[in-house]
C-alpha positions, -999 to 999 in steps of 0.1 A, spaced: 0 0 0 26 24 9 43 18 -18 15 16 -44 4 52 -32 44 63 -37 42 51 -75 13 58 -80 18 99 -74 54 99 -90 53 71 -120 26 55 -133 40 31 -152 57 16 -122 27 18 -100 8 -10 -127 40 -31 -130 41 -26 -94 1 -34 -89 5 -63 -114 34 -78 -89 11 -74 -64 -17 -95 -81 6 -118 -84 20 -118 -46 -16 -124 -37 -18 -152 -61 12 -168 -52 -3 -170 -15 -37 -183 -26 -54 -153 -11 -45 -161 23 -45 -136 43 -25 -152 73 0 -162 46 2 -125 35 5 -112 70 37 -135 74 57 -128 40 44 -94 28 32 -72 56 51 -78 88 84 -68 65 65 -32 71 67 -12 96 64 -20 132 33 9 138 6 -10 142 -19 13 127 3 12 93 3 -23 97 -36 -24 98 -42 -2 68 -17 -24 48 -32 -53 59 -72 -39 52 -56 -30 15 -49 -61 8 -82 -79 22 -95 -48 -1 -76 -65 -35 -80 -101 -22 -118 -94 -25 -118 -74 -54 -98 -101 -75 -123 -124 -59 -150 -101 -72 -138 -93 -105 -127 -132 -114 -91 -126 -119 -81 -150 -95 -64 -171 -116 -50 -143 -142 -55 -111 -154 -60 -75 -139 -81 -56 -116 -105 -35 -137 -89 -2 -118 -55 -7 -131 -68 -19 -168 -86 17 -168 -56 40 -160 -37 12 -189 -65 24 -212 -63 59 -201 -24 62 -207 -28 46 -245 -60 72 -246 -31 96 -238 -3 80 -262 -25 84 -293 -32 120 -283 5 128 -284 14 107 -315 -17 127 -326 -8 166 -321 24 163 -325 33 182 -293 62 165 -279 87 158 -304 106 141 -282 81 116 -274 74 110 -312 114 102 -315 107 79 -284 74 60 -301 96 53 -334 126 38 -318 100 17 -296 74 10 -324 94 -18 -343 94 -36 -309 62 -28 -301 47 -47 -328 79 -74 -326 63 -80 -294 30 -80 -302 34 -111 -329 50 -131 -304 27 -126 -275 3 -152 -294 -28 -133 -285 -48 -100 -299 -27 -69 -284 -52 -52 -260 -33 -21 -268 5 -8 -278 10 6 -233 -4 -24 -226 22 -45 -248 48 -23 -236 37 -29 -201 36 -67 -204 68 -69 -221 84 -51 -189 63 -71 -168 83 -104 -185 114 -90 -185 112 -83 -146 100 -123 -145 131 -133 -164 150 -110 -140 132 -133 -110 135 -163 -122 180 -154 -133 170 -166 -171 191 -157 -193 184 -122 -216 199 -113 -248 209 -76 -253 185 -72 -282 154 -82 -254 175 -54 -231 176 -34 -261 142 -33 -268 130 -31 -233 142 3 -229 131 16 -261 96 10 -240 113 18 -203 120 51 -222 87 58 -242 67 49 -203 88 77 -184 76 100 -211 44 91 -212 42 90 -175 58 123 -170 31 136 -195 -4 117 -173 17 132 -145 9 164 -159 -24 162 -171 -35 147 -138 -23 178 -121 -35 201 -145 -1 213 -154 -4 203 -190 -31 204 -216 -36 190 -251 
């Protein structure tokens, strides 16, 4: 929780990939919450009351997942809506042309975008989402000390880069400091 809020205000990007962990985490304990309480949340702080409103956040998720039928894969609805909100903000920058930095960004990343896409084996939800999921792997492979080749590394940050941009830029427009 504390950390989801910390992403969530400073990098979006990270707060999903962070969120999707999460999922996972809660998976990977069978949405026990005794379980959770001895991996996850007593690594926290020793306050009591932080401990409480880390612990209610998950029972929150834990019951959401339950509630949305994600428990075996896929995404809370709330995090698949700010996905779908960043991509609604991508194609307004490829669109007007504002940032000519990001447009560099998107056609250095574009090639692997769609790379990715074909070997994902499934319709692409949408290109932040591919991006996203490709990250989301390459912190798996990361996990699990596989092996990755310096193209994959290569292409990874084409997409590391184009998601600091584009979160830099919903960082903005969330605070009003930017308009398009």
């Amino acid at each position: 929780m504390l950390i989801a809020q910390e992403k969530r205000k400073e990098n979006i990007a990270e707060y999903i990939l962070y969120m999707w962990q999460v999922e996972d985490t809660i998976r990977a304990c069978n949405f026990d919450m005794d379980l959770l309480e001895e991996r996850i949340i007593s690594q926290f702080s020793n306050n009591n009351k932080t401990k409480q409103e880390i612990s209610n956040w998950y029972a929150n998720l834990i019951v959401m997942m339950h509630e949305e039928n994600i428990k075996e894969a896929g995404h809370l609805t709330m995090i698949n809506n700010i996905i779908n909100d960043l991509n609604d903000l991508h194609k307004q920058l490829l669109v007007n042309k504002k940032d000519t930095k990001y447009l560099e960004q998107y056609f250095l990343a574009s090639p692997n975008i769609h790379e990715i896409e074909k070997r994902l084996g499934r319709e692409p939800v949408n290109e932040i989402d591919t991006c996203l999921t490709a990250l989301y792997a390459l912190l798996l492979m990361r996990l699990k000390k596989r092996e990755i080749t310096r193209e994959t590394l290569e292409a990874m940050q084409t997409f590391s880069n184009l998601l600091a941009l584009l979160s830099n830029w919903y960082k903005k427009v969330e605070h009003g400091e930017a308009d398009l």
